[in-house]
KOLNU-479107 format. One line per field, with one value per residue: residue number from 1; chain; x, y, z of N, C-alpha, C in turn. Coordinates in Angstrom, 1 decimal. Atoms other than C-alpha are relative to their C-alpha. Example, Ala and Ser with C-alpha at 12.3 -4.5 7.8 and 13.67 -1.06 7.14 Angstrom:
% residues 2
num = [1	2]
chaine = [A	A]
npx = [0.9	-0.9]
npy = [-1.2	-1.1]
npz = [0.0	0.0]
capx = [12.3	13.7]
capy = [-4.5	-1.1]
capz = [7.8	7.1]
cpx = [0.9	-0.8]
cpy = [1.2	1.1]
cpz = [0.0	0.8]
***
This chain:
% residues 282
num = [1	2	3	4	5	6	7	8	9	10	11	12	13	14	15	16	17	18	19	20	21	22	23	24	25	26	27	28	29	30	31	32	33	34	35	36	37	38	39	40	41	42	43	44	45	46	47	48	49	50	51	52	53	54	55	56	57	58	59	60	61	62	63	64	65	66	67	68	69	70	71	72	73	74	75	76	77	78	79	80	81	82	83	84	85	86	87	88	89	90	91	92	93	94	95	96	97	98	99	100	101	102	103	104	105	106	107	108	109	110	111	112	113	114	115	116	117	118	119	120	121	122	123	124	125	126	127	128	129	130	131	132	133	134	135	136	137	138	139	140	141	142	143	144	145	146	147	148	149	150	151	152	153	154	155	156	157	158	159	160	161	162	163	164	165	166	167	168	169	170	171	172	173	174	175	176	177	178	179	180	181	182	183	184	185	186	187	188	189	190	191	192	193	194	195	196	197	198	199	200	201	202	203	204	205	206	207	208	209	210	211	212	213	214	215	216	217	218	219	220	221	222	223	224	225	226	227	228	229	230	231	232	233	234	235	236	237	238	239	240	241	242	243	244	245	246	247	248	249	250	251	252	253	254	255	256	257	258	259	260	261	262	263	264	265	266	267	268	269	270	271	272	273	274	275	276	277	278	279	280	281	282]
chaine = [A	A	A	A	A	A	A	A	A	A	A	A	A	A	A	A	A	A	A	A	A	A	A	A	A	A	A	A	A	A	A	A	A	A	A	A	A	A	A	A	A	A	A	A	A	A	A	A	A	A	A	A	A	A	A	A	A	A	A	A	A	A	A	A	A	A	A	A	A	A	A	A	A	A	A	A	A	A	A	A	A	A	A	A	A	A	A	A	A	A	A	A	A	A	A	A	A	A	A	A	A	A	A	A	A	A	A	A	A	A	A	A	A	A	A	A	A	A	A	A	A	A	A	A	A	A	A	A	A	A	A	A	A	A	A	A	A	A	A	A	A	A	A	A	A	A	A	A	A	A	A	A	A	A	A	A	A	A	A	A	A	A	A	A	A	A	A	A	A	A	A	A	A	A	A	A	A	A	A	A	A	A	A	A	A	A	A	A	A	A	A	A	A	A	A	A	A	A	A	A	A	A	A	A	A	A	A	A	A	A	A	A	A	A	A	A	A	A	A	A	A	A	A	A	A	A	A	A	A	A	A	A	A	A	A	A	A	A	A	A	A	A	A	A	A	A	A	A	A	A	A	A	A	A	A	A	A	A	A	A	A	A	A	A	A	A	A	A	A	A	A	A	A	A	A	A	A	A	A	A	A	A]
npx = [0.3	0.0	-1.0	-1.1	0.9	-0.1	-1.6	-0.8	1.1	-1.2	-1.3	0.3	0.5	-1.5	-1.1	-0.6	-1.1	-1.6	-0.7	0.2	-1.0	-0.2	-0.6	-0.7	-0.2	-0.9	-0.8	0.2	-0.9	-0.8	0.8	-1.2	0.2	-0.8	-0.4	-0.2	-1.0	-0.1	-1.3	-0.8	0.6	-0.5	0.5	1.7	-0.2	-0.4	0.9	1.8	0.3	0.3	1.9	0.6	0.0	0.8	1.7	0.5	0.2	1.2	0.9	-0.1	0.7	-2.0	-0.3	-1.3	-0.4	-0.3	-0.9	-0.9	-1.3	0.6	1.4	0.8	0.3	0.8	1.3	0.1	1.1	1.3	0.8	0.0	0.3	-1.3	-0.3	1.4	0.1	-0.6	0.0	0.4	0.4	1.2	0.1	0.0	1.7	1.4	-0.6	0.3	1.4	0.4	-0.5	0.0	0.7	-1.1	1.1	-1.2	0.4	-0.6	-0.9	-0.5	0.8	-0.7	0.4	-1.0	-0.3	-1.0	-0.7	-1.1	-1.4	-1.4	-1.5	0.5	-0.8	0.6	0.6	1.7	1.1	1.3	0.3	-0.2	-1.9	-0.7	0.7	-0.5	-1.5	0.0	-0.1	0.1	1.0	-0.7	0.8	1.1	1.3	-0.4	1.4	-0.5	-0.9	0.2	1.1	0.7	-0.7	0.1	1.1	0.2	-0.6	0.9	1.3	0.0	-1.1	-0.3	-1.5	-0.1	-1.2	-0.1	-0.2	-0.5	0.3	-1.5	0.0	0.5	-0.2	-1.2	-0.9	0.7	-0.6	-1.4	-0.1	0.0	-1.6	-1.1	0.0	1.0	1.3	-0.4	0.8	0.6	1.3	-0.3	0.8	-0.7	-0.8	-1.2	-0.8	-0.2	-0.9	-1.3	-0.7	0.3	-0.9	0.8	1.5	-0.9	-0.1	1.1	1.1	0.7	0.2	1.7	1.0	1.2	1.4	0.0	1.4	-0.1	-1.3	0.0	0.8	-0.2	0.7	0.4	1.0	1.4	-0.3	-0.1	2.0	0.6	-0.5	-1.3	-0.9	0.7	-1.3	-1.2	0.0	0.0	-1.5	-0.9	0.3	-0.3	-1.4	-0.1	-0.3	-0.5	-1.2	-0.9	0.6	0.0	-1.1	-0.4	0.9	-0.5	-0.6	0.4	-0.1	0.9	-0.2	1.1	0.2	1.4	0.2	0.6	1.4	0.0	0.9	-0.5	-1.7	-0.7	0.4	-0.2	-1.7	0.3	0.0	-1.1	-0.5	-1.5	-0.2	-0.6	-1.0	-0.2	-0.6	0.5	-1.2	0.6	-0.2	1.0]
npy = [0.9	1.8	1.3	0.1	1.4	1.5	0.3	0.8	1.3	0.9	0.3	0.5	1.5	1.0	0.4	1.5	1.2	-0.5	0.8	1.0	0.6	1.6	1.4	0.5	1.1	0.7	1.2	1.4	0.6	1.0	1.5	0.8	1.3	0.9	0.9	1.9	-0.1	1.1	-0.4	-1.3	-0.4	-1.0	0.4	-0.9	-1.4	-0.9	-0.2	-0.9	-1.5	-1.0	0.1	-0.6	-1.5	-0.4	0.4	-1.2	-1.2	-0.5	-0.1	-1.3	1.0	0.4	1.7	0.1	1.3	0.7	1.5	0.6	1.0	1.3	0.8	-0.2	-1.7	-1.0	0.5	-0.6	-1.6	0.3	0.8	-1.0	-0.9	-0.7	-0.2	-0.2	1.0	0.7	1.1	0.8	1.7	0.5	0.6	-1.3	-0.9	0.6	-0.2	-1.0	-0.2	0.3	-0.5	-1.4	-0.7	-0.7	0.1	0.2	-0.9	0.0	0.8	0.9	1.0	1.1	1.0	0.6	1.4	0.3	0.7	0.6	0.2	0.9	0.1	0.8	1.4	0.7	0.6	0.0	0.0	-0.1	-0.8	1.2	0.2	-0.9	0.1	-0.1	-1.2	-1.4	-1.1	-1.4	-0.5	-1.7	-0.3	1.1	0.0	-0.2	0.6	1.2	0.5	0.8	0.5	1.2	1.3	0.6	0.8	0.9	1.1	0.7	0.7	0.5	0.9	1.0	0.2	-1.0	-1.0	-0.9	-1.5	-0.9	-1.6	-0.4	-1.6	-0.6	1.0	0.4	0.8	1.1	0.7	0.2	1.2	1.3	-0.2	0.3	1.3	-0.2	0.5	0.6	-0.5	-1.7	-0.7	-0.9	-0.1	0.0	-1.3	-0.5	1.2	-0.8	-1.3	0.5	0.4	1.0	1.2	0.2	0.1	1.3	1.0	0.5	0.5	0.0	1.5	0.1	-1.4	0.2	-0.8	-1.1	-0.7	-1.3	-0.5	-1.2	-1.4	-1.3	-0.3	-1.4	0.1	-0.3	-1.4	-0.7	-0.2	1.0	-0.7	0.2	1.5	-0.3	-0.7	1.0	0.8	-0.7	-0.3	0.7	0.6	-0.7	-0.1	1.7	-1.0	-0.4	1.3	-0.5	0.4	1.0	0.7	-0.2	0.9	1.7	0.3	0.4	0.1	-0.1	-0.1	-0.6	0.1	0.1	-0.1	1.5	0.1	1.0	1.0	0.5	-0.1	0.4	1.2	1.6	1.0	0.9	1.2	1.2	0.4	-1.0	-0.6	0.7	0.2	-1.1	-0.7	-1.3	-1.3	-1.4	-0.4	0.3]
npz = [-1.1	-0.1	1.0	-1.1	-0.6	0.4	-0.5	-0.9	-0.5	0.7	-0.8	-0.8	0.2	0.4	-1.2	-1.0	0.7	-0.3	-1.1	0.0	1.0	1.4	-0.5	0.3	1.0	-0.7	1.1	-0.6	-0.8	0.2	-0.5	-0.2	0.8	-0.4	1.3	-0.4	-0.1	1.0	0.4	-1.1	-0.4	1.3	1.6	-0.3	0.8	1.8	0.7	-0.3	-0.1	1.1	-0.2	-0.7	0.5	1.2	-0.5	-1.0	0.6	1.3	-1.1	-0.7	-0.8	-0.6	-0.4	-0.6	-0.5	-1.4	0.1	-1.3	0.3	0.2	0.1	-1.1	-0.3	0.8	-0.2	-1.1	0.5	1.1	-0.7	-1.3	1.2	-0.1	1.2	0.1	1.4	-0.3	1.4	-0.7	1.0	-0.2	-1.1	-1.1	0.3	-1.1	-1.3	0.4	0.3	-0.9	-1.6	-0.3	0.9	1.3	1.1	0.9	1.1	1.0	0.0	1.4	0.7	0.0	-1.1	-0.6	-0.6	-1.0	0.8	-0.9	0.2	-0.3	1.0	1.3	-0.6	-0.9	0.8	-0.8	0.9	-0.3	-1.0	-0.7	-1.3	-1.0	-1.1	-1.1	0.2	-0.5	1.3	-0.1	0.5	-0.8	-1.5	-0.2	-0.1	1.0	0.5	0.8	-0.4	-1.6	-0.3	0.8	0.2	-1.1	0.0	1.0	0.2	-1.0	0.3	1.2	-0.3	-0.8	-0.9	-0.5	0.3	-1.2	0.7	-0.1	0.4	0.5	0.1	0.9	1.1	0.3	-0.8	0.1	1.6	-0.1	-1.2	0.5	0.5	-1.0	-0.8	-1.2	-0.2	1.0	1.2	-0.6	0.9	0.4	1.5	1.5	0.3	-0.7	0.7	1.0	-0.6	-0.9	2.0	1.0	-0.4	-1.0	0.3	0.5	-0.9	-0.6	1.0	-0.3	-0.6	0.1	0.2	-1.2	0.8	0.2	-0.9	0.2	-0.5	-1.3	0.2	-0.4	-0.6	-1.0	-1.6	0.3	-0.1	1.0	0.7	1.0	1.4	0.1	0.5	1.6	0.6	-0.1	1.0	0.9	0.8	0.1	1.4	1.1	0.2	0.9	1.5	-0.5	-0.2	-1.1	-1.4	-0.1	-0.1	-1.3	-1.3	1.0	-0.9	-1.1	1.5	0.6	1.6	0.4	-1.0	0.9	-1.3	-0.9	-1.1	-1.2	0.0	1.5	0.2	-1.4	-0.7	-0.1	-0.1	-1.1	0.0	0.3	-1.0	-0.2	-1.4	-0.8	0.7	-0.3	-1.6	-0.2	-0.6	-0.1	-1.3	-0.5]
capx = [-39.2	-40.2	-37.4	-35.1	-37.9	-37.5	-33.5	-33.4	-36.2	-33.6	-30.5	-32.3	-33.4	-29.9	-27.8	-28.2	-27.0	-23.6	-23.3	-24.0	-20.7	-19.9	-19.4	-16.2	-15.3	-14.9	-12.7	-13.4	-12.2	-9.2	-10.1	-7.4	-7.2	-5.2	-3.8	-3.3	0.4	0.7	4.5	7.1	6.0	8.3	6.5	2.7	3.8	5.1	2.4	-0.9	0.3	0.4	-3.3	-4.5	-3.2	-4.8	-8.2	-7.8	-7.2	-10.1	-12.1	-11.1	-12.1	-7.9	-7.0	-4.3	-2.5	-2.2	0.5	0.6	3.0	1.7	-1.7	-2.6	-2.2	-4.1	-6.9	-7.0	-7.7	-9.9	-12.0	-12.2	-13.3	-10.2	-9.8	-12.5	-11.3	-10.1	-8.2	-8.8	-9.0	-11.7	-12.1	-11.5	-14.3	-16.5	-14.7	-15.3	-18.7	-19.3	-17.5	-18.1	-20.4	-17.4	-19.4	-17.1	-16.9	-14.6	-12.9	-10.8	-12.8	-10.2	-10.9	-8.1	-6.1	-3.8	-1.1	1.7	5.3	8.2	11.6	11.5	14.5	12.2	11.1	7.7	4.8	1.6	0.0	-0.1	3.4	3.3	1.0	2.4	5.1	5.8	4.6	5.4	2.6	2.6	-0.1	-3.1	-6.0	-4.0	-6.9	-5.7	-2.1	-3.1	-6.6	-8.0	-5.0	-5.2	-8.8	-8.6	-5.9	-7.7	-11.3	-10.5	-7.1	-7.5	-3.6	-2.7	0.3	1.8	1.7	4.2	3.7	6.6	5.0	5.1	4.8	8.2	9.6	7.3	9.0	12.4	12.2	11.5	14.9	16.5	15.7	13.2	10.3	9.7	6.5	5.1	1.4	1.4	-0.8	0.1	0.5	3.1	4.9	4.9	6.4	9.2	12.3	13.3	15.8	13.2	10.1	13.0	13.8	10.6	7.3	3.9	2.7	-1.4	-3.8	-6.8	-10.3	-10.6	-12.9	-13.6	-10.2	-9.4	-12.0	-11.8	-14.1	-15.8	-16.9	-20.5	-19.6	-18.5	-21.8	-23.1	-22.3	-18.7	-18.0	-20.2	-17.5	-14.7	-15.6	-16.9	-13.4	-11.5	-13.8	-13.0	-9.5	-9.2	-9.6	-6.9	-3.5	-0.9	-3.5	-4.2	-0.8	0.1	-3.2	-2.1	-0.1	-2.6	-3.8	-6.8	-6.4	-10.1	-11.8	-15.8	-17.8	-18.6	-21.4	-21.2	-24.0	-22.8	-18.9	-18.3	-21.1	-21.1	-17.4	-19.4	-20.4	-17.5	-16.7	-13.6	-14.3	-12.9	-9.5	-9.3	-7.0	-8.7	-5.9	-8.4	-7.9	-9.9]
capy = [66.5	63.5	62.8	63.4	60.8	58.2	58.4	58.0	55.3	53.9	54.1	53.0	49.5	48.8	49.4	46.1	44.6	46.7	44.8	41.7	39.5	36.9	33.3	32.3	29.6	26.3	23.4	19.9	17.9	16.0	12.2	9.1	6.2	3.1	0.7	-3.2	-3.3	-6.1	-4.4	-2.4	0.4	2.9	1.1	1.7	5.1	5.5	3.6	5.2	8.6	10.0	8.6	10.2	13.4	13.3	12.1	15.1	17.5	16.6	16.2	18.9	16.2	16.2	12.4	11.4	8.0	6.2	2.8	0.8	-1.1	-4.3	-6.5	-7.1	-2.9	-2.1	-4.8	-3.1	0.6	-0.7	-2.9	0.4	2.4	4.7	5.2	7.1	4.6	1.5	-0.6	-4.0	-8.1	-9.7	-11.2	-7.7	-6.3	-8.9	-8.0	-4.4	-4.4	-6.0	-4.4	-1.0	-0.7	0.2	0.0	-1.3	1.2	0.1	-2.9	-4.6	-6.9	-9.5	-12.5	-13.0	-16.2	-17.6	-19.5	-21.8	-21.8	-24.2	-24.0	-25.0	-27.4	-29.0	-32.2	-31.9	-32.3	-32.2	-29.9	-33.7	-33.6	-30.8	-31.9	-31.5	-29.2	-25.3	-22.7	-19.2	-16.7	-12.7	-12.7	-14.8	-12.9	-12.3	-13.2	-14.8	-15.1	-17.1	-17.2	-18.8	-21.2	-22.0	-22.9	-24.6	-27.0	-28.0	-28.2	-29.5	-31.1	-32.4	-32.0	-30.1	-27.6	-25.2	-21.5	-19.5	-15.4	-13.7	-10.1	-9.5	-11.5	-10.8	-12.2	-15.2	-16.2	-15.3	-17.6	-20.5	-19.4	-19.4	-22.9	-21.7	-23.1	-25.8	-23.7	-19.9	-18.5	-16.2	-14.4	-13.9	-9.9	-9.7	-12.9	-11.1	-8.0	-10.0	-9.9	-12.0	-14.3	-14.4	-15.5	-18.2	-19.8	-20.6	-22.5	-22.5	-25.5	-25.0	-21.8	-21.5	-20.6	-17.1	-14.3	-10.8	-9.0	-6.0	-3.2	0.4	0.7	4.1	4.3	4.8	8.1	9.3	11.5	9.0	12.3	12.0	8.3	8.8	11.3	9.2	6.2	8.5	9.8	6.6	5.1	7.9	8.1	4.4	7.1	8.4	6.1	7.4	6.9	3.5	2.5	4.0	1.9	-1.4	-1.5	-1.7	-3.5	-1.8	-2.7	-2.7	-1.6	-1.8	-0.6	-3.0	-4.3	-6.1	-8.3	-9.4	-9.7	-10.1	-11.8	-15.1	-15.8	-15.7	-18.9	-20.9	-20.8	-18.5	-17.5	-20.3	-19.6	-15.8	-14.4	-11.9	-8.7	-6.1	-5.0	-6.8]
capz = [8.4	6.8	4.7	8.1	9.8	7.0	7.3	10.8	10.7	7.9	10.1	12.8	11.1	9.9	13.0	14.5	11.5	11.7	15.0	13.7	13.6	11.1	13.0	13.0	10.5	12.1	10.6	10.7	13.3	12.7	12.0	13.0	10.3	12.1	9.7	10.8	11.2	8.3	7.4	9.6	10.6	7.7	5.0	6.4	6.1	2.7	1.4	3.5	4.2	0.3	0.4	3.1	2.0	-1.4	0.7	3.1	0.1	-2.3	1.0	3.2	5.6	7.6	8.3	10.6	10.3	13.5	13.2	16.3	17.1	16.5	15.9	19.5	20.0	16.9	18.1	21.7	20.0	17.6	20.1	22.4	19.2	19.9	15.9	14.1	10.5	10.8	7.5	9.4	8.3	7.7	11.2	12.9	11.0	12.9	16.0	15.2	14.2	17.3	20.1	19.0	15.7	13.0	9.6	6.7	3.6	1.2	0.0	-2.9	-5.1	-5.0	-2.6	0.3	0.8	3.3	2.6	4.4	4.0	3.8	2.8	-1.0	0.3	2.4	1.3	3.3	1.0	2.6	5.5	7.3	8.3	10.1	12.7	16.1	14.7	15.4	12.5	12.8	12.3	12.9	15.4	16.7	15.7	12.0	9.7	6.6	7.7	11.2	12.2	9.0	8.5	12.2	12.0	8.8	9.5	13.1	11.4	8.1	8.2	11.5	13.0	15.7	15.4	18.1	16.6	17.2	17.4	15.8	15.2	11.6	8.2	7.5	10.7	10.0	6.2	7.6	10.9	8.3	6.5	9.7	10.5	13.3	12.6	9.9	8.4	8.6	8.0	5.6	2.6	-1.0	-0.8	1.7	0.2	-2.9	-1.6	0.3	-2.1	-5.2	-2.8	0.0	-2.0	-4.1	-0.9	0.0	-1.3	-0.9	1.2	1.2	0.1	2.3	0.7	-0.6	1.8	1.1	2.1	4.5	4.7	5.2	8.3	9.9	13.8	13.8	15.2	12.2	10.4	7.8	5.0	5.9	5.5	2.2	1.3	2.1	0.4	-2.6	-2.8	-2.3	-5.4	-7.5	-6.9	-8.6	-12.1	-11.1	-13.1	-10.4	-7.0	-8.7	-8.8	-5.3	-3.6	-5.8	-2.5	-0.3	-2.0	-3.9	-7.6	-7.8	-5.0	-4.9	-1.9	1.5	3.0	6.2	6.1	2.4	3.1	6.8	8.8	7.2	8.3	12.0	10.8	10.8	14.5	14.5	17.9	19.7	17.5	18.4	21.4	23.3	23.5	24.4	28.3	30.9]
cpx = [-0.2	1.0	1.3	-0.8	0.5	1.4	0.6	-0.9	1.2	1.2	-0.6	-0.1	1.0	1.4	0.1	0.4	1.8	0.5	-0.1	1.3	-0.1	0.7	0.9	0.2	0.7	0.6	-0.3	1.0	0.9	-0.2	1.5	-0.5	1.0	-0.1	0.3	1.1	0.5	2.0	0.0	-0.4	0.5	-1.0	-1.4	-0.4	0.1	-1.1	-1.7	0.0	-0.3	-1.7	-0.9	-0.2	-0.5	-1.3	-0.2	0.1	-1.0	-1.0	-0.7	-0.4	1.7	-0.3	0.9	0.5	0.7	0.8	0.2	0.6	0.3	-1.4	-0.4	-0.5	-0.8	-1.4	-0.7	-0.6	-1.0	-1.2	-0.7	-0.7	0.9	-0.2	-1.5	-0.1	0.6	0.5	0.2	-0.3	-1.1	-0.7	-0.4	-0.9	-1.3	0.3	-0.7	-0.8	-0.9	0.4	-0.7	-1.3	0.7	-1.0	1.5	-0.2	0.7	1.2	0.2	-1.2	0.5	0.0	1.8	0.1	1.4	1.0	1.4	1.2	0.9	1.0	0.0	0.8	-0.8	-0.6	-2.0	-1.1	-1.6	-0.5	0.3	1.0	0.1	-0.8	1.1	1.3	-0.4	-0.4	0.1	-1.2	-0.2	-0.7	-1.0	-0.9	0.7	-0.9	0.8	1.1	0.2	-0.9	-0.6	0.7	-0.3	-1.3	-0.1	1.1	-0.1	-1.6	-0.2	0.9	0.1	1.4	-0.1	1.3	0.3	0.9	1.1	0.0	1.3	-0.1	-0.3	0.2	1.3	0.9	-0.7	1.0	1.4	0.2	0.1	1.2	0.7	0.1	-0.9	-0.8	0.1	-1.1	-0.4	-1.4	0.4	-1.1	0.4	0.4	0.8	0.8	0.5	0.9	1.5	1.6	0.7	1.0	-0.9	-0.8	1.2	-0.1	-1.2	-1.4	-1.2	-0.4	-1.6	0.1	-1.1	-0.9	-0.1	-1.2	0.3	1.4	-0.5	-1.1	0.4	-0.8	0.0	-0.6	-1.5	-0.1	0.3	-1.3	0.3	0.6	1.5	0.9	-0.6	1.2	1.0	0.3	0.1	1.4	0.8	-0.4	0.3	1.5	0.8	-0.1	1.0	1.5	1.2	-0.6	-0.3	1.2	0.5	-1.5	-0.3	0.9	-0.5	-0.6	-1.6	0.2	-1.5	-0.7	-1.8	-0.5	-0.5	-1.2	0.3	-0.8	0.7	1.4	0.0	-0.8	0.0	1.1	-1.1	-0.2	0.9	1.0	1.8	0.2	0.6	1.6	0.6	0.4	-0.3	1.6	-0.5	0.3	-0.6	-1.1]
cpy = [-1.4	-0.7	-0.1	-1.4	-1.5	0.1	-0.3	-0.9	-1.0	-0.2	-0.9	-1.7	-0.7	0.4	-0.6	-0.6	0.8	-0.9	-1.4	-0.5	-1.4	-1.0	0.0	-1.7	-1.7	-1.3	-1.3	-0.9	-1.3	-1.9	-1.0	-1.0	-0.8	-0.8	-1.0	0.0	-1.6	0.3	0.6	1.2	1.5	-0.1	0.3	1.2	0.2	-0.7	0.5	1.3	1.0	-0.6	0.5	1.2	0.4	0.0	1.4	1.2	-0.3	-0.2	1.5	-0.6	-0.7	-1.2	0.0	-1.5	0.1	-1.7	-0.3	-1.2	-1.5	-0.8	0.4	1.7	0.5	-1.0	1.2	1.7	-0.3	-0.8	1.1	1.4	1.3	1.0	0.7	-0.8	-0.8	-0.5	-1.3	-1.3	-0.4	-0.3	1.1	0.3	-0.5	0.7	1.7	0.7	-0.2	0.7	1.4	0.3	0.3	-1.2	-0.3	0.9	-0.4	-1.0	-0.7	-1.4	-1.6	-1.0	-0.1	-1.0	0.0	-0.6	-0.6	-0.3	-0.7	0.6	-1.2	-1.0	-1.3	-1.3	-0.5	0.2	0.1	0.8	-1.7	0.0	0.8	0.2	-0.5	0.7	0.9	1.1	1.0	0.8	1.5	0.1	-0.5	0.6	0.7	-0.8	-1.3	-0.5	-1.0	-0.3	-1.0	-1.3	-1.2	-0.9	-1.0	-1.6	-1.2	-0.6	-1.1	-0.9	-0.5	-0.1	1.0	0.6	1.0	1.1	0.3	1.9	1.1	1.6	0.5	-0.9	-0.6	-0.8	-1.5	-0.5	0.0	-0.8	-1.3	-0.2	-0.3	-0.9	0.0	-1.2	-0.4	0.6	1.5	-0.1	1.1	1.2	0.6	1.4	0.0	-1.0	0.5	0.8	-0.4	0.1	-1.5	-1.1	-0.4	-0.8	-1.5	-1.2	-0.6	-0.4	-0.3	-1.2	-0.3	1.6	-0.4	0.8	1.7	0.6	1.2	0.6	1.8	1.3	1.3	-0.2	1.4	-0.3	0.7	1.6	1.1	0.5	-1.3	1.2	-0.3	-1.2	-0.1	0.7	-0.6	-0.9	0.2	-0.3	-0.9	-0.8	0.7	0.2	-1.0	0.7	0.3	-1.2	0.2	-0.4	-1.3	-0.7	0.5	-0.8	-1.0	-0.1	-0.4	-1.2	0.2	0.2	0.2	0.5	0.7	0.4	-1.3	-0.3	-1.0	-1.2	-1.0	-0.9	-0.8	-1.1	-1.1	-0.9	0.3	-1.5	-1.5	0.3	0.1	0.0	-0.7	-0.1	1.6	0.5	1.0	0.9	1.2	-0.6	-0.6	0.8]
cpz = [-0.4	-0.6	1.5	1.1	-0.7	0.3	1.3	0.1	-0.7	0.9	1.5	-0.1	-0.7	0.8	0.4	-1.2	-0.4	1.0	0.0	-0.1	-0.4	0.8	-0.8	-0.9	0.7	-0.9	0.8	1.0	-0.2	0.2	0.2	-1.0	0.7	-0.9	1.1	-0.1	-0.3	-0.4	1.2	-0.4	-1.4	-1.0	0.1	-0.3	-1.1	-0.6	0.7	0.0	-1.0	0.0	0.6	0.1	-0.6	0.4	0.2	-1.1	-0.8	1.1	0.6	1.4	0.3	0.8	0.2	0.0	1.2	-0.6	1.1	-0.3	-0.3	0.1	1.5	0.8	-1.2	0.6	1.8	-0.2	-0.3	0.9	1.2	-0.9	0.6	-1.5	-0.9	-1.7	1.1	-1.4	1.0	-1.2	0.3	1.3	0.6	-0.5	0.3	1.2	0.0	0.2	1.3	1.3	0.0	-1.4	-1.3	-1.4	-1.4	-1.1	-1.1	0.0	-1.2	-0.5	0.3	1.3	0.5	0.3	0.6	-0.4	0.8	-0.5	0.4	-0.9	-1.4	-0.4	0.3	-0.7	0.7	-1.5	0.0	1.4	1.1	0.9	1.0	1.3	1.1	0.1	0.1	-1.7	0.6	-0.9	0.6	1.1	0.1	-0.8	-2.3	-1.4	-1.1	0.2	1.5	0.5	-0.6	0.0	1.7	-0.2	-1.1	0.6	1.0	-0.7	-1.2	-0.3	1.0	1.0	0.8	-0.3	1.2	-0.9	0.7	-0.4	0.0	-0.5	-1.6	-0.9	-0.2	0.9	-0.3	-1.2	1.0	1.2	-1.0	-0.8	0.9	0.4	1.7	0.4	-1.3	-1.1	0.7	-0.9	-0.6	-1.1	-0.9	-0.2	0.8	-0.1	-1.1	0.0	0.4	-1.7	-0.5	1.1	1.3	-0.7	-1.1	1.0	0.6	-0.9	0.9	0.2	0.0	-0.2	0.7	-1.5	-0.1	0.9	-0.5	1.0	0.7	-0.4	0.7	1.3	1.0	1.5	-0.9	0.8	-0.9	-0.4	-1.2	-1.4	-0.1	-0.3	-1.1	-0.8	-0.5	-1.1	-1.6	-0.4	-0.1	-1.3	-1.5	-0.6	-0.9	-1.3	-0.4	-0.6	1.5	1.3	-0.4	0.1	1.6	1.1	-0.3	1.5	1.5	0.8	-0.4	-1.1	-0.4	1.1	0.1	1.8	0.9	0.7	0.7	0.1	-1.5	0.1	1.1	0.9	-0.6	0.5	1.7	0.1	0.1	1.2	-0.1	0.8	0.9	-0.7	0.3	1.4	0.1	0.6	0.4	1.7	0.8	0.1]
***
């Protein structure tokens, strides 16, 4: 009797865990990274998508690039916090910070500069001349390639000039080949890039003062562990000769983490905001 007692006391006190089941396994939720649509739209791809893949496999943490189809459409997500990354210019990561919260995480060491283009024909020699003439420039709120030059050559140089918005770097250099326009904004990585009879024909006309360049930035939506991750793994990846040579394109040759306060707010100081076209929605 009592060993038939303790066996059904025993069965008794491990039949609810027969009927226990095992939660299902849930998977992270798919994150968007939007890229600044600095190049056509192929090239964004081939260089962010192998990146994001190696992220989402040493993660496990699945990243989706998002490419819109131009500046004023990636400011309008990004200003809407749409995107749960952003890679974004200096300027936008005020913009950013401010619309929505987006926290910067990760950015090249190497200071961004602007830089203005003439035909290396041209016998123009000083930013001077080109007061009350037309430059091409990819898009208003285009930091080093159009915002800064813009403001610099009103606060500092003094001339006025009538921008032109032509959409992407490259239409910017190649309008001043075409006899468009007698100068383009531009900045030294996607001048670089352009090829060897493009970057021949043409010459640097001014460099603008160097600023911390484009940052990674997370919504504040993101958990705090996950953009920890992130960053983590994009600092580690830099070990890595192969993922340093595939995000030498982005261009992270060194790339050191960001702090906003450090990097980004002091460019409030220098009265941008009267130089930035609002493209977010009324």
């Amino acid at each position: 009797m009592k060993r038939r007692s303790f066996a059904a006391a025993v069965g008794l006190a491990l039949a609810p865990l027969a009927t226990v089941a095992t939660p299902p396994k849930v998977e992270p939720r798919t994150m968007t990274v939007a890229v600044v649509p600095q190049f056509r739209a192929e090239e964004t791809h081939r260089i962010w998508a192998p990146l994001l893949a190696r992220v989402t496999q040493e993660t496990g943490q699945p990243l989706t690039l998002v490419v819109p189809s131009s500046i004023p459409a990636f400011e309008r997500s990004m200003l809407t916090g749409e995107p749960d990354f952003v890679y974004a210019n200096p300027y936008h990561a005020v913009m950013a910070n401010r619309a929505e919260g987006y926290i910067p995480l990760v950015r090249d060491s190497t200071l961004l500069t602007g830089i203005v283009l003439v035909r290396a024909d041209d016998p123009i020699r000083s930013v001077a001349e080109l007061d009350g003439k037309t430059i091409a420039f990819p898009a208003p709120n285009a930091f080093g390639a159009s915002l800064w030059i813009r403001a610099l050559l009103a606060e500092r140089e003094k001339i006025r000039i009538q921008p032109v918005y032509v959409k992407t770097h490259s239409n910017a250099y190649r309008s001043v080949l075409a006899g468009l326009n007698p100068a383009a904004g531009g900045i030294n990585l996607t001048f670089d890039q352009e090829p060897p009879e493009v970057r021949k024909a043409l010459r640097v006309l001014m460099e603008t003062p160097g600023v911390p360049p484009h940052p990674l930035c997370a919504h504040p939506r993101v958990p705090q562990a996950t953009r920890r991750l992130i960053a983590d793994t994009l600092l580690r990846l830099m070990t890595d000769r192969g993922m340093r040579e595939l995000m030498s394109d982005i261009p992270w040759v060194n790339p050191v983490p960001a702090d906003y306060a450090r990097d980004y707010q002091p460019l409030e100081r220098f009265g941008l905001d009267k130089y930035v076209v609002n493209s977010a929605p009324p």
